[in-house]
N, C-alpha and C positions, 0 to 999 in steps of 0.2 A: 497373537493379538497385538494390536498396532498398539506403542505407550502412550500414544498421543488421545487424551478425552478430544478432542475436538469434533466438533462433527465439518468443522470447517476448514479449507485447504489453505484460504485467502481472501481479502477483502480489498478491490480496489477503487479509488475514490479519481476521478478524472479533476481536474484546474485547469481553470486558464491563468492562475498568477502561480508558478512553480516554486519559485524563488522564494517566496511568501507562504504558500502553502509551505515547503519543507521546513525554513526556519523556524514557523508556527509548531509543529508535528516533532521536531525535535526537540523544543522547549517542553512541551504539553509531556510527550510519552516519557520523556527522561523524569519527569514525578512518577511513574509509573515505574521505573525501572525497566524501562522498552528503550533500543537503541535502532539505528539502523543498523540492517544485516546484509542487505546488498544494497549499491550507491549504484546508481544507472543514469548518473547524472546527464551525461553528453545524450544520453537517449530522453532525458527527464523523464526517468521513473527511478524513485530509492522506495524501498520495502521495511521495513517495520518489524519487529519482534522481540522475543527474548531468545530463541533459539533457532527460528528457521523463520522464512520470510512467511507473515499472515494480514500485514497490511500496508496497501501499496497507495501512495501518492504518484501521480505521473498523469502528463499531456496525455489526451485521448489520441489513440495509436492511429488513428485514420486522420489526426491532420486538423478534423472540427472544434471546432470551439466545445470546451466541458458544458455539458445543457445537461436537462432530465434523460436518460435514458440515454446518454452519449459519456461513456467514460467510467461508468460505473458499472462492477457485478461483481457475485459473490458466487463462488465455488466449494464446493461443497468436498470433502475425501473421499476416495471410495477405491476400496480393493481390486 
């Protein structure tokens, strides 16, 4: 059995201020005791966790401006 309770793999949130977004998200999640766990910065995307990447900041990968339904989604785990 997987140790992980999560029903979830990842959660990512697309920006069009990167810079802004991360500095925000590193202030906010460090109350949390959440750090970054991967920095994908030259790519603009850093990920989020306590142990394995579960939530992701990062420019929407096709180039478009972050809108509804552009930059965002959630994946789910699955054996």
């Amino acid at each position: 059995m997987n140790e992980n309770p999560s029903i979830l793999s990842h959660v990512s949130l697309g920006t069009n201020q990167f810079a802004q977004a991360v500095a925000f998200y590193d202030q906010v999640l460090a109350a949390l005791n959440i750090g970054r766990v991967l920095d994908l910065s030259e790519h603009q995307a850093v990920a989020y966790g306590r142990a394995y990447p579960e939530f992701w900041i990062q420019s929407p990968i096709n180039g478009q401006p972050a809108q509804t339904a552009n930059g965002t989604h959630v994946a789910f785990l699955a054996e």
